[in-house]
C-alpha angles and dihedrals in degrees: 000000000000117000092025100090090183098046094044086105095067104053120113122260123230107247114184090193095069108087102164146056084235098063099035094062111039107196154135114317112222086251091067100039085060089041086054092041108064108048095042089052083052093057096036089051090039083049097048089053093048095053091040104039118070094194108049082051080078099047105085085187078080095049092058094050089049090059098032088055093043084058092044087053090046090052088053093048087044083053084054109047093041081053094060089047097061095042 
């Protein structure tokens, strides 16, 4: 970033070897956002009713699909980021 000394760092380096778009910009497939979608809609969704419904506070059969899904969303986000390591 010229003009910005203490920004300098973060400016991008001219690389020849990079010929695509692809390459360039090294992110998420459309495989792994979906693989990252769904479970995080399903805790987000487990977690909304929790905080809006009185009655299901009380339910700890809530609570454990709240966890199991939070470890099913970890898992997923394990699958992707071991993804980007082999590429």
């Amino acid at each position: 970033m010229p003009g910005y000394p203490k920004f300098e760092k973060y400016a991008p380096q001219r690389t020849e070897n990079v010929d695509t778009l692809e390459k360039r910009f090294d992110g998420l497939t459309d495989t792994q956002v979906g693989l990252l979608a769904i479970p995080t809609i399903t805790v987000f969704t487990i977690a909304t009713l929790i905080l809006l419904s009185k009655d299901l506070r009380k339910s700890p059969a809530v609570y454990i699909s709240l966890f199991i899904s939070c470890v099913h969303l970890y898992h997923h986000y394990t699958l992707v980021r071991l993804q980007n390591k082999i590429k």
